[in-house]
N, C-alpha and C positions, 0 to 999 in steps of 0.2 A: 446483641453482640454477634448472633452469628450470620445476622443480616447484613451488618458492616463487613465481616470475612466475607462475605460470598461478593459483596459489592467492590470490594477491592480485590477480589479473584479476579471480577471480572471486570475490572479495566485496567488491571497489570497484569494480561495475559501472560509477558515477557516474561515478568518476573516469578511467576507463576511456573513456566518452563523451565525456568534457571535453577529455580529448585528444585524439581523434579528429575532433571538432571545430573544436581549434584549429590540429591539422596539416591540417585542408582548408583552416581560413583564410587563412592562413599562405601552402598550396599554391596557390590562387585566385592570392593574391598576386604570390607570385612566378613565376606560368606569366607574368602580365601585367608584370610588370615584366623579367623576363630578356629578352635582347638576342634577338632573334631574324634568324637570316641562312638561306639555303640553304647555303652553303659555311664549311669550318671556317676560320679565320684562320689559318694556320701560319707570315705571314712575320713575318720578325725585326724584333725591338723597331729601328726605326733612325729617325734625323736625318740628312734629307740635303741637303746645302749643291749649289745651281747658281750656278756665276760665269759670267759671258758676257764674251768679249772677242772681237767677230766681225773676223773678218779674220786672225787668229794662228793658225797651225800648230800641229800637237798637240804638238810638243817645245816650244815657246816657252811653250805652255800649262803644261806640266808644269815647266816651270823656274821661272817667275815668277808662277805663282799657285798651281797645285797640290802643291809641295814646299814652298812655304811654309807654304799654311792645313795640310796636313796637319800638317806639325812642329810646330805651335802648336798643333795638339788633340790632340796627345800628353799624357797624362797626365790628364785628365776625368774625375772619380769613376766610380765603375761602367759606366766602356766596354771592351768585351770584344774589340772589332775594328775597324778602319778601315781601308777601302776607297777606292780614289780609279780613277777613269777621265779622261783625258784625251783628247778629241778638237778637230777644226777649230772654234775658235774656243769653244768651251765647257769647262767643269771639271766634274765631281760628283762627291762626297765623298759616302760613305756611314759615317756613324759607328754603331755596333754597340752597344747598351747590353745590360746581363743583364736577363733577361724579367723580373723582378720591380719593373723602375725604372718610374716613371709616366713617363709619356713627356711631357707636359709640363715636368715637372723636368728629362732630359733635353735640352729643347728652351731652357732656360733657360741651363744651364752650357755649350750648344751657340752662343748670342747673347754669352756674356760673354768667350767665349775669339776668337768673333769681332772685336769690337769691339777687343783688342786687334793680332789679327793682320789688322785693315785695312791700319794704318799702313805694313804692309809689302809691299802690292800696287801695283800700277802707277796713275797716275793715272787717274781714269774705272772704275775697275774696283772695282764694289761686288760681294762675292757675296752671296747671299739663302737662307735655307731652303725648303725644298720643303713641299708641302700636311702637315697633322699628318692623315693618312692614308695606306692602307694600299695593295699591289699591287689586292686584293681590294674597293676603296673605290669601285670605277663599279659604281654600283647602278642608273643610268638615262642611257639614251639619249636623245636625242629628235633630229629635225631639224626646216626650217620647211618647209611644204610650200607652195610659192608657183609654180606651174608659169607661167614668162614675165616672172618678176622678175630682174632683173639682181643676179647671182652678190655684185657688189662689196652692194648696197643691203641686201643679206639678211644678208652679216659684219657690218656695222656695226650692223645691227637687233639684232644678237645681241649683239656685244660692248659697245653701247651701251644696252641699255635690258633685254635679257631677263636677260642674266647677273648684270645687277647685280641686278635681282630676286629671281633665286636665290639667291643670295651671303646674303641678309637669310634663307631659311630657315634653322628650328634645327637642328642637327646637321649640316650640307653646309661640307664642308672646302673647296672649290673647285669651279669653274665652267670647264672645259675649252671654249673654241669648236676649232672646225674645219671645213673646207672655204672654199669661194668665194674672195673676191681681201679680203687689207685695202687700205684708198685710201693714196695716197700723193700729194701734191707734190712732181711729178717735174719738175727744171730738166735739160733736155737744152742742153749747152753746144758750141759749133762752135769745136773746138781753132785752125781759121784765125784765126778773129776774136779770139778771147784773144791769139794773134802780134801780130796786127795791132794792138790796142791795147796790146800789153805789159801784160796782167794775168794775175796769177797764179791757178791756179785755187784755189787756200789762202784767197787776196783776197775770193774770190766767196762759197765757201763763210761765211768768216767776216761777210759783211756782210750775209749771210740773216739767220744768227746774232743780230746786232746790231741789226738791223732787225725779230724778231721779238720785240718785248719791251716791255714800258711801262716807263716810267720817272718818278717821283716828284718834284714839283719843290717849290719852297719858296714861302711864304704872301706874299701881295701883296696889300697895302692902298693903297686908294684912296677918297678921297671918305668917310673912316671906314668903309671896308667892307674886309670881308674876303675874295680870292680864294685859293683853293687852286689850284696849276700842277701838271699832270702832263700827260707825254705819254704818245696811246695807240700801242701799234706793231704789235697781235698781229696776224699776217696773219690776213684771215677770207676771201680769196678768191683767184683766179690774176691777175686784174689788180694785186694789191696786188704780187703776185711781182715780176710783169715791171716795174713803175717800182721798183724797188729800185735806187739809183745804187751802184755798184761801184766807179766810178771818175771823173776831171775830166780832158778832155783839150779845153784851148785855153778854157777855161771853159764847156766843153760838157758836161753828164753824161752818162758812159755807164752803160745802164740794162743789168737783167738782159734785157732784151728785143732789145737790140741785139748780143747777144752770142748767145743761145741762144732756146728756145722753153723754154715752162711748161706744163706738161699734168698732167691728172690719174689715174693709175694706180694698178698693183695690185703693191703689195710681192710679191715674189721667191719663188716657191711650189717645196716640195724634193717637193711629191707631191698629190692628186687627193683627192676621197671622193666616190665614188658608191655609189650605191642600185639595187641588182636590175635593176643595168646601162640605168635610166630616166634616165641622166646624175647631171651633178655635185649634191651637196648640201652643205646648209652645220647645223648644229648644235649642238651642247653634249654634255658629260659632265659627269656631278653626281658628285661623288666624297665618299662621307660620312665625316665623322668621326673616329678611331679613336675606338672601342667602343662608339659608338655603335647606339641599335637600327634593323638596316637597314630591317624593316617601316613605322616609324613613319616615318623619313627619306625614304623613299620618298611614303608617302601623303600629308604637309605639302608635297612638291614638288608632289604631283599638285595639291591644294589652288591650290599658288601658281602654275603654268601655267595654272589652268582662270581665274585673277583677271589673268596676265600677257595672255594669247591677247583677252581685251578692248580693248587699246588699241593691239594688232597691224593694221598697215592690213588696207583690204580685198585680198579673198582669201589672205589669210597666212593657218597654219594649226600647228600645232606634229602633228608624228607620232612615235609612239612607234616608235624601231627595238629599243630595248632595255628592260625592267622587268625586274626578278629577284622582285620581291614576287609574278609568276605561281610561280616558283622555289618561292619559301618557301611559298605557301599551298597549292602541293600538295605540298610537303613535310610541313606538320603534316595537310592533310586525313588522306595517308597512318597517322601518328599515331592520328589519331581513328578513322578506320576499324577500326584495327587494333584499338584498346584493345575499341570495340564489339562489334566482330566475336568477341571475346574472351571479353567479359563474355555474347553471347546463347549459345555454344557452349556453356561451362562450366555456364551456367542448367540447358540443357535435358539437358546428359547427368549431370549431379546428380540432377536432376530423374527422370528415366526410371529410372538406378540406385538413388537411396536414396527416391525420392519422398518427398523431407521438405523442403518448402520454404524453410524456416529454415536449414535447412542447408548449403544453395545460399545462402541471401544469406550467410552466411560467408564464405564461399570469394569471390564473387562483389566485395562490400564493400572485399576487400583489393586489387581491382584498380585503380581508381583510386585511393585511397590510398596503392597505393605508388609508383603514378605525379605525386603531389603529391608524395612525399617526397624522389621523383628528383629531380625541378623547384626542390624547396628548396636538394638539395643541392649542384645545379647553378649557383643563384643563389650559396650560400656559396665556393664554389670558384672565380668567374666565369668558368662556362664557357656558350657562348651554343647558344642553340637549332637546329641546326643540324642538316643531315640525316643527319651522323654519330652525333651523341648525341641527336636522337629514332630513331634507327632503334635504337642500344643497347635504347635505354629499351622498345621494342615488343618486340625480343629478349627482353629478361629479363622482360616479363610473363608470357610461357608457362611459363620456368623457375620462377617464382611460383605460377602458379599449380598447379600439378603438386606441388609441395611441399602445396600448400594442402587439393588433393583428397584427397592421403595421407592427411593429419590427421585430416581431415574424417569421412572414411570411416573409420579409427581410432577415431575418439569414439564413432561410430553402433555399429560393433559390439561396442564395452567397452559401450556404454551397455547394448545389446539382451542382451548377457550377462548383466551386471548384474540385468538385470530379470526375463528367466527365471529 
């Protein structure tokens, strides 16, 4: 059999070339289109549902949200496991699908079993799924570097204008902020004077509520014209707070301000993020995709920072704390090196051995070649570029080519027989 391949090798040289050809083309191809990461992906195909119900202990968690969604996503095509954790005031369900499901589909039959087991959660209590990404899906760091800017100014910068810019690149599953204070509209209320006027504090809170809202009114004509009636109510600052009427005593209102003070602060922080111990910082996590290519998701970010960081006030600055694309790019340098280093080795001790130049490119030809074949077969299989399977692939070159020198060196001396 491998007499007949070598005998039709060689008197269809042509066609011989043609493919050779079109496995490099082919090869080119798919080097540039396979997914390329430094690290393999190994965690599990999963959808994972967060409910939040802040203030409820982890049994109350697990009774009336957690044992319910999980019972309802019993039975989902191809789920192979389900996971639940219950802690203070939060749930997460991890659903398990077999590695062959798209995760998308997935994430579909994961929303329509939701949808029915809303109905069975507590009022206020919606739960959501988590990013369609992976443990391994923070491919970039960054924070702002604003040394003298106020901690709260620099979250809102972030959670207000940079991550939504993120959010628009392609392949970026989520925008993580972290660090500094978020602002809050804090109504500190003086338990005496709620006695004193006999209001409840249920009273106060609801008449924020009710007070922070527009409302739509009906059309009025006059003079043959037409007005349209609405009232406006969104608070837009702390004086609108404090005249907020809560109550009537004697036909007097009593205002949020006669009861308490209104200040502006920084929601409830369970921990810190500092930098090389220079103090606090504040940030983002870009988390890509699942399967998407992490070099390219990476570079489109860099793109959209270097366009975001223009309309950052002055002296803001974005600093990289994390890129893994350094990761990955010496990861394939390594690759190339190798393959090179490979092909001049093999040249020269050809070369000095059989001194027959032809000979060596032989031998030499099949080394890249069969590193496009690798790449092909890699795109067919989807498995991504990664320092485990380029490091295979520099492995099996040597075993390559050592087969190759046998041959090689086999031909030369049949032939030289031959010819004596």
């Amino acid at each position: 059999m491998i007499n007949r391949i070598i005998d039709a090798a060689l008197r269809n040289r042509w066609i011989v070339l043609l493919v050779a050809a079109a496995i490099t083309i082919y090869g080119i191809y798919s080097v540039k289109t396979t997914p390329v990461d430094a690290i393999p992906d190994l965690s599990e195909n999963q959808v994972i549902i967060f409910t939040e119900w802040m203030g409820r202990g982890p049994q109350i968690i697990e009774d009336q949200v957690t044992y319910p969604l999980v019972s309802n996503l019993q039975g989902i095509a191809r789920v192979k496991n389900i996971r639940a954790n219950s802690m203070f005031g939060m749930s997460f369900i991890f659903v398990i699908f077999d590695d062959d499901t798209d995760i998308y589909w997935a994430r579909t039959r994961v929303l329509e079993r939701l949808n029915y087991a809303q109905r069975l959660l507590p009022d206020g209590v919606t739960p959501t799924l988590g990013p369609d990404g992976t443990g391994l899906g923070h491919v970039y760091w960054y924070t702002l570097d604003a040394p003298g800017v106020d901690l709260g100014e620099l979250r809102a910068l972030q959670d207000w204008y940079v991550r939504f810019a993120l959010q628009t690149v392609e392949g970026v599953s989520e925008v993580a902020s972290f660090g500094g204070f978020q602002k809050q509209y804090q109504v500190i209320v003086d338990p005496l004077k709620l006695q004193y006027y006999n209001i409840p504090l249920m009273d106060v809170i609801n008449k924020i509520k009710a007070n922070n809202n527009d409302v739509g009114g009906s059309k009025f004509e006059q003079s043959g014209i037409g007005y349209i009636i609405r009232g406006l109510g969104f608070i837009k600052d702390l004086q609108e707070i404090e005249n907020v009427s809560v109550a009537t005593l004697n036909g007097v209102p009593v205002r949020i301000r006669d009861i308490g003070s209104v200040q502006m602060g920084g929601e409830l922080r369970l921990g810190i993020v500092e930098e090389n111990g220079q103090g606090e910082k504040v940030g983002g996590i870009v988390v890509m995709r699942y399967g998407e290519n992490a070099k390219e998701v990476i570079d489109r970010v860099k793109l959209k920072l270097a366009d975001v960081e223009q309309g950052l006030p002055a002296g803001v600055k974005f600093k990289v704390a994390y890129d893994r694309s350094d990761l990955i790019e010496a990861t394939i340098g390594t690759l190339k090196d190798a393959v090179i280093e490979e092909i001049i080795i093999v040249s020269i001790v050809l070369f000095i051995f059989l001194l027959h130049i032809r000979s060596a490119l032989v031998v030499v030809i099949t080394i890249p070649l069969s590193v496009l074949i690798a790449f092909i077969m890699m795109k067919w299989f989807g498995i991504t570029s990664n320092i485990m399977s380029l490091a295979g692939v520099a492995l099996a070159v040597g075993d390559l080519v050592d087969a190759g020198i046998v041959m090689v060196e086999n031909a030369m001396k049949t032939l030289s027989g031959e010819t004596d």
